[in-house]
C-alpha positions in Angstrom: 37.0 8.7 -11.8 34.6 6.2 -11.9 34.2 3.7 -9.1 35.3 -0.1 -9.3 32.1 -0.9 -7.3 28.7 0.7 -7.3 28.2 2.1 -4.3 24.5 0.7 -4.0 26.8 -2.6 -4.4 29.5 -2.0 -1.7 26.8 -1.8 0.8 25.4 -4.8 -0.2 26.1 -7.7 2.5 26.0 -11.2 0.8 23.6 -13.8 1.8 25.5 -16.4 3.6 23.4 -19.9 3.7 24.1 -22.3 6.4 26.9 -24.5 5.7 26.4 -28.7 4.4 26.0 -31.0 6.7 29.4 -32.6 5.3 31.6 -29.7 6.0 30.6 -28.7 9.3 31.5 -32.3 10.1 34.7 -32.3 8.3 35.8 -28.8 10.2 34.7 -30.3 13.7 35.6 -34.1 13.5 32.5 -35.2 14.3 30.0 -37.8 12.3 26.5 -38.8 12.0 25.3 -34.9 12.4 21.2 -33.9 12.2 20.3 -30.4 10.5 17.1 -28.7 11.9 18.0 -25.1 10.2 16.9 -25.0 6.8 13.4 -25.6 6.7 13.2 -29.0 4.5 11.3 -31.5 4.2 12.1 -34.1 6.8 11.0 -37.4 4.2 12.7 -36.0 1.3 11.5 -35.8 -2.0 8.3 -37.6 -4.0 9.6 -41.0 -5.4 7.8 -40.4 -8.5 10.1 -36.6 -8.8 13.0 -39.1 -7.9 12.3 -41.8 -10.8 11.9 -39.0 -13.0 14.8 -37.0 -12.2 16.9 -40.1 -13.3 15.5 -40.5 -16.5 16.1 -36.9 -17.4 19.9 -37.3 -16.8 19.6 -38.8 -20.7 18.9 -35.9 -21.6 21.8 -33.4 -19.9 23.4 -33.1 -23.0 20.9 -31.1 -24.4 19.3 -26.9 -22.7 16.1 -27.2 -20.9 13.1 -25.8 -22.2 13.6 -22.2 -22.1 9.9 -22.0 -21.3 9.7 -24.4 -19.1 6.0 -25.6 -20.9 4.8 -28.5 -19.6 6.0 -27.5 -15.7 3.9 -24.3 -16.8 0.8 -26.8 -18.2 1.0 -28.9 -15.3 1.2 -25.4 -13.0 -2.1 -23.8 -15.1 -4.1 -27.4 -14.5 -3.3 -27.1 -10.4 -3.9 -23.0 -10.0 -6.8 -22.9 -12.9 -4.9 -20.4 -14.8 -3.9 -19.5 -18.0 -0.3 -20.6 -18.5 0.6 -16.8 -20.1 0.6 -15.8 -15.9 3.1 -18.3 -14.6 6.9 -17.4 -14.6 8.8 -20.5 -13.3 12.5 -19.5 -11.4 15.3 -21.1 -10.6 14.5 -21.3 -6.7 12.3 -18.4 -5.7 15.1 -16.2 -5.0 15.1 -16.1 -9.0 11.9 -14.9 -8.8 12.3 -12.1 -6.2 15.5 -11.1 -8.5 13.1 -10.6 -11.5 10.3 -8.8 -10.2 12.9 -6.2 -8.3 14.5 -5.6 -11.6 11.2 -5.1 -13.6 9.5 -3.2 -11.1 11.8 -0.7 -9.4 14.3 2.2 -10.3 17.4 3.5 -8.9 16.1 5.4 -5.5 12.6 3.8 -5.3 11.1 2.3 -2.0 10.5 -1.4 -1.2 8.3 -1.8 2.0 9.5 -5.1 3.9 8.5 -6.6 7.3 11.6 -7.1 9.6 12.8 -10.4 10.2 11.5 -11.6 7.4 13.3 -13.7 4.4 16.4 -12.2 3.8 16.2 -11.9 0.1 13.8 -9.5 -0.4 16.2 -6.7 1.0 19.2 -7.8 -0.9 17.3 -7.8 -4.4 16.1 -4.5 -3.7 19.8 -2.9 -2.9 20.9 -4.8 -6.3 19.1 -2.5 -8.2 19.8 0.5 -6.5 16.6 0.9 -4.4 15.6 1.4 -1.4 14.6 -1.5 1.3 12.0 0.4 3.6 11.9 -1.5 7.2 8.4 -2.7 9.0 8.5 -4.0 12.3 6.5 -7.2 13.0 4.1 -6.7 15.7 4.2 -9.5 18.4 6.2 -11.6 15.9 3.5 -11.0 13.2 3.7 -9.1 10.2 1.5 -5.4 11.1 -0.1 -5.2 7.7 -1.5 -1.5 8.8 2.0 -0.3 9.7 3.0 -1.7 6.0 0.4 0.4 4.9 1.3 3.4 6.5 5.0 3.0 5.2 3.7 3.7 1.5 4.9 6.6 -0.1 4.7 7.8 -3.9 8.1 6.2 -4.2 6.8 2.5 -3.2 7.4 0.2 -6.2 6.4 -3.3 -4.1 5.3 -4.7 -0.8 6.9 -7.8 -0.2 4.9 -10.1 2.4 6.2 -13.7 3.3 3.1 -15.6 4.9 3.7 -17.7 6.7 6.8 -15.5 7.7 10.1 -16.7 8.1 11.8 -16.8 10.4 8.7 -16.0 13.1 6.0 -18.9 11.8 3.2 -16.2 12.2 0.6 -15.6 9.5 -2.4 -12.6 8.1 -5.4 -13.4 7.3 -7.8 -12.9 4.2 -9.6 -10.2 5.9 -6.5 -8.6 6.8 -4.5 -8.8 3.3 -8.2 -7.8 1.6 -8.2 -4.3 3.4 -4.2 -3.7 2.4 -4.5 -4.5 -1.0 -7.8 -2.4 -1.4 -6.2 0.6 0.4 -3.1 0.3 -1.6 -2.3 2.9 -4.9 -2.5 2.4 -8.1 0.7 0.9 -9.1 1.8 -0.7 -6.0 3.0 -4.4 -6.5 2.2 -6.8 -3.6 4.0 -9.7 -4.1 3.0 -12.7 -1.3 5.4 -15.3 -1.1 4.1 -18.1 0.1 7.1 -20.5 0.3 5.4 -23.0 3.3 1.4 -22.1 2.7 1.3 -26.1 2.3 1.5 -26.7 6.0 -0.8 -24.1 6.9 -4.4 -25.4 9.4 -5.4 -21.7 9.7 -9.1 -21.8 8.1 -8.8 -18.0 7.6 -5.7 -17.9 5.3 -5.9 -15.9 2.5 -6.8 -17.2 -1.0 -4.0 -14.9 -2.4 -5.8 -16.7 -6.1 -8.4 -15.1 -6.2 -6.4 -11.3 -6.3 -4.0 -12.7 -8.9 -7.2 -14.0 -11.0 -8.8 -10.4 -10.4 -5.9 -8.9 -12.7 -4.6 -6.8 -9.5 -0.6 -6.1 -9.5 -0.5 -9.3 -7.1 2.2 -11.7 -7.5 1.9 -15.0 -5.4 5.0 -16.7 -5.2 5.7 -20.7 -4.3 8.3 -23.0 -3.8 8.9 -27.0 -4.8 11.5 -26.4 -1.7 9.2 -27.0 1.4 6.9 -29.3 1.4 7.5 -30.9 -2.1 11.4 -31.7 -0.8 13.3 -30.3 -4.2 15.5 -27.9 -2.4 18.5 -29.1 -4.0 16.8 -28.7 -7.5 15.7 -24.9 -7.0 12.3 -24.7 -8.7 10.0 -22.1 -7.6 7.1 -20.2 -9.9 5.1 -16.9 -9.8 1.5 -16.4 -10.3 0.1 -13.2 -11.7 -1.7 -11.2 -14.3 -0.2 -11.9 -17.7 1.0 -8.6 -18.2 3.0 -9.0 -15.2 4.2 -12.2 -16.5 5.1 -10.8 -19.5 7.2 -8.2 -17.6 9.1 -10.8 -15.8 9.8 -12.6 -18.7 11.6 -10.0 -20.4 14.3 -9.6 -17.6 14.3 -14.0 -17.1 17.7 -15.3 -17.2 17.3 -17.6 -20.5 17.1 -21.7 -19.1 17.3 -20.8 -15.8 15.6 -24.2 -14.9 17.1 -27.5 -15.6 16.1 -30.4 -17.3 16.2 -32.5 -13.9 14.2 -29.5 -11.9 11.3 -29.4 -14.2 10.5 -32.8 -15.0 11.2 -33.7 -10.9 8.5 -30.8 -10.3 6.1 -32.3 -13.0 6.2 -35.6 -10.8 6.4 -34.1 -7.3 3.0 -32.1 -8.3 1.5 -35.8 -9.2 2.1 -37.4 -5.9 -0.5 -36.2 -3.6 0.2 -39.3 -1.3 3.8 -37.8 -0.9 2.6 -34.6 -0.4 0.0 -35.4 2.5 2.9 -37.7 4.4 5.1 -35.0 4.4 2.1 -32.9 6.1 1.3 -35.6 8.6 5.0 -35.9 9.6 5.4 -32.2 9.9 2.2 -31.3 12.0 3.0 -34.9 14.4 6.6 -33.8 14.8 5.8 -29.9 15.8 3.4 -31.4 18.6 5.6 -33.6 19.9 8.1 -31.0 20.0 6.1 -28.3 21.5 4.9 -31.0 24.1 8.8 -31.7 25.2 9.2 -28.0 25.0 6.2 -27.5 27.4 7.8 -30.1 30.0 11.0 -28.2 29.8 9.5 -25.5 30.8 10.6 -23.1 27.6 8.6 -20.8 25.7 8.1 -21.3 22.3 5.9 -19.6 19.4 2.7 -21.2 17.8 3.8 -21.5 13.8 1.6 -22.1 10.3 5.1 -23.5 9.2 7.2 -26.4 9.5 9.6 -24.5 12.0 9.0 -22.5 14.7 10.9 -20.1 17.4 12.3 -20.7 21.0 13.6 -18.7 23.7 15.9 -20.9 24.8 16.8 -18.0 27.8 20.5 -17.2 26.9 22.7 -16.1 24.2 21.1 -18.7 21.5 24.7 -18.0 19.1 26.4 -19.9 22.3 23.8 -22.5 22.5 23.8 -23.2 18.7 27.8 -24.2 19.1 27.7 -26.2 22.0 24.9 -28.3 19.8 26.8 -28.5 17.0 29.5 -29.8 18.6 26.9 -32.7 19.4 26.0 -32.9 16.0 22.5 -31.1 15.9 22.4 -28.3 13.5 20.0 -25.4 14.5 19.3 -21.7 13.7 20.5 -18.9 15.9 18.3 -16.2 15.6 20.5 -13.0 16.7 21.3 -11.8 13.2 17.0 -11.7 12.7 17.4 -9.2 16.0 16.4 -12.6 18.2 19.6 -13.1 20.5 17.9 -15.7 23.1 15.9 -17.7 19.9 16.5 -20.2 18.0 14.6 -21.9 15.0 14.5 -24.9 14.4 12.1 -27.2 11.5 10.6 -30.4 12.5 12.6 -33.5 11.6 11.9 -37.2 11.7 10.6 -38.8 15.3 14.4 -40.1 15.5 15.8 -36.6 14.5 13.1 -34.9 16.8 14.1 -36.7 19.7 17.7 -36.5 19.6 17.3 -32.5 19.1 15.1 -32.5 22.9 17.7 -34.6 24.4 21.1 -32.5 22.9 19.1 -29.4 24.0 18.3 -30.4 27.7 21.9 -31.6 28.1 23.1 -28.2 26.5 21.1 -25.7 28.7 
């Protein structure tokens, strides 16, 4: 008799974000809460994505453009490609979702750096495949161990760079001698979710390997830096045959009418987008400086978070500050019991997370 539940599916452990701001207030009484556990953008969205996202509620009663073309045209002008290899998602989780289910078959392999984003693994597992495990090297992603993990029944390499939740990045050398070494067939797909706060001058120009028709896949996010998390827009750059792939297993109007005509605007505002840099590089070094004075350990980051030891069970220390009303990330389900991540905030934010933290420990 046939089984209620795939078995591939009964294995399969949901993705469980962290909760709102409102509920965790309303389930511990307490008000005027902080959240330093998501990764967002501390200054919120562009005004011009915000002016434009209320003009588009006169058009809710009508779908979205299924193709999402002038977020595409816009996209093409930034990345100086051909709109036929951009595939725009609803978040890029939507993204990940499509590529596992156009590139892999029941029992094939997945190579994945652990911790990294959670997603990857779970979209593998959804289509009956196999997640294959890399350790990170000294918090960073070992891109020869990747390598070495390859077998004739790898489908794709998923690399997050910057990583989350570790901060840590590869270079161009580095991802040059991987993809070269790589087989025929093998799709790397390089999500680069917070490559806009990135100093490193050796980061790779992932571009360039998409442009070069190579099975690369570059993925980014209007999440981060651009402050549209609640909107979930996120694209995919790649050869137009890949594209083309993609498109055939797309979810028909999976981005609204408000997400693509916020994005349009967000990708205008280049003062927006340099604040929300600024604030984000000032608030990590005054962090780090506190940090220093403390007398904790903490990891340099490419990102707009980063990781502390904070020297005991960090689960314990992230309910003792919640009950202060400073959300953080407890990094023991990443295999990371004493850490905790946290994103930079605004100076007022950043300051009241240094003083909850000293009174905590």
């Amino acid at each position: 008799m046939k089984t209620l539940v795939p078995q591939h599916l009964a294995r399969v452990k949901p993705y469980k974000p962290g909760k709102p701001i409102e509920a965790l207030e309303r389930e511990l009484g307490i008000s005027g809460s902080i959240k330093l556990a998501s990764n967002e953008n501390p200054l919120g969205p562009s005004p011009l994505a915000v002016t434009a996202i209320a003009a588009s509620t006169q058009k809710l009663h009508r779908y979205p453009d299924g193709g999402a073309h002038n977020l595409t045209a816009a996209l093409a002008e930034k990345w100086n490609l051909l709109s036929d290899g951009i595939v725009v998602g609803n978040g890029s989780d939507d993204l990940i979702g499509m590529i596992t289910r156009a590139c892999l078959l029941p029992d094939d392999e997945a190579v994945i750096p652990q911790p990294s984003f959670l997603m990857y693994a779970l979209a593998v597992r959804w289509c009956a495949a196999k997640p294959v495990f890399v350790p990170l090297n000294n918090l960073a992603v070992d891109l020869d161990a990747v390598l070495n993990a390859v077998t004739d029944r790898t489908g794709i390499i998923f690399l997050c760079n910057p990583n989350n939740p570790t901060g840590t990045y590869f270079n161009h050398t580095a991802l040059e001698r991987l993809i070269d070494e790589l087989p025929d067939g093998v799709v790397t797909v390089i999500d680069e979710a917070y490559a806009e706060f990135v100093r490193a001058d050796d980061f790779p120009n992932s571009i360039d390997w998409v442009q070069s028709g190579r099975p690369v896949i570059m993925l980014r996010t209007f999440s981060k830096a651009y402050g549209l998390a609640g909107l979930r827009v996120g694209y995919g750059l790649m050869p137009a045959p890949w594209a083309d792939l993609l498109h055939r297993v797309r979810m028909p109007f999976n981005v609204s009418i408000p997400a693509q005509m916020g994005a349009i605007a967000a990708l205008k505002d280049s003062d927006h987008l340099h604040k929300t840099r600024q604030a984000v590089h000032q608030g990590l070094a005054w962090l780090q400086s506190e940090l220093t004075r403390m007398g904790l350990t903490f990891y340099p980051t490419q990102a707009n978070f980063f990781l502390i030891d904070v020297e005991q069970d960090a689960d314990e220390l992230f309910e003792k500050m919640l009950r202060q009303g400073v959300i953080v990330r407890s990094m023991s389900a990443y295999g990371y019991p004493r850490f905790i991540r946290i994103n930079t905030g605004l100076p007022d934010e950043n300051r009241r997370f240094i003083e909850t933290l000293r009174s905590v420990l």
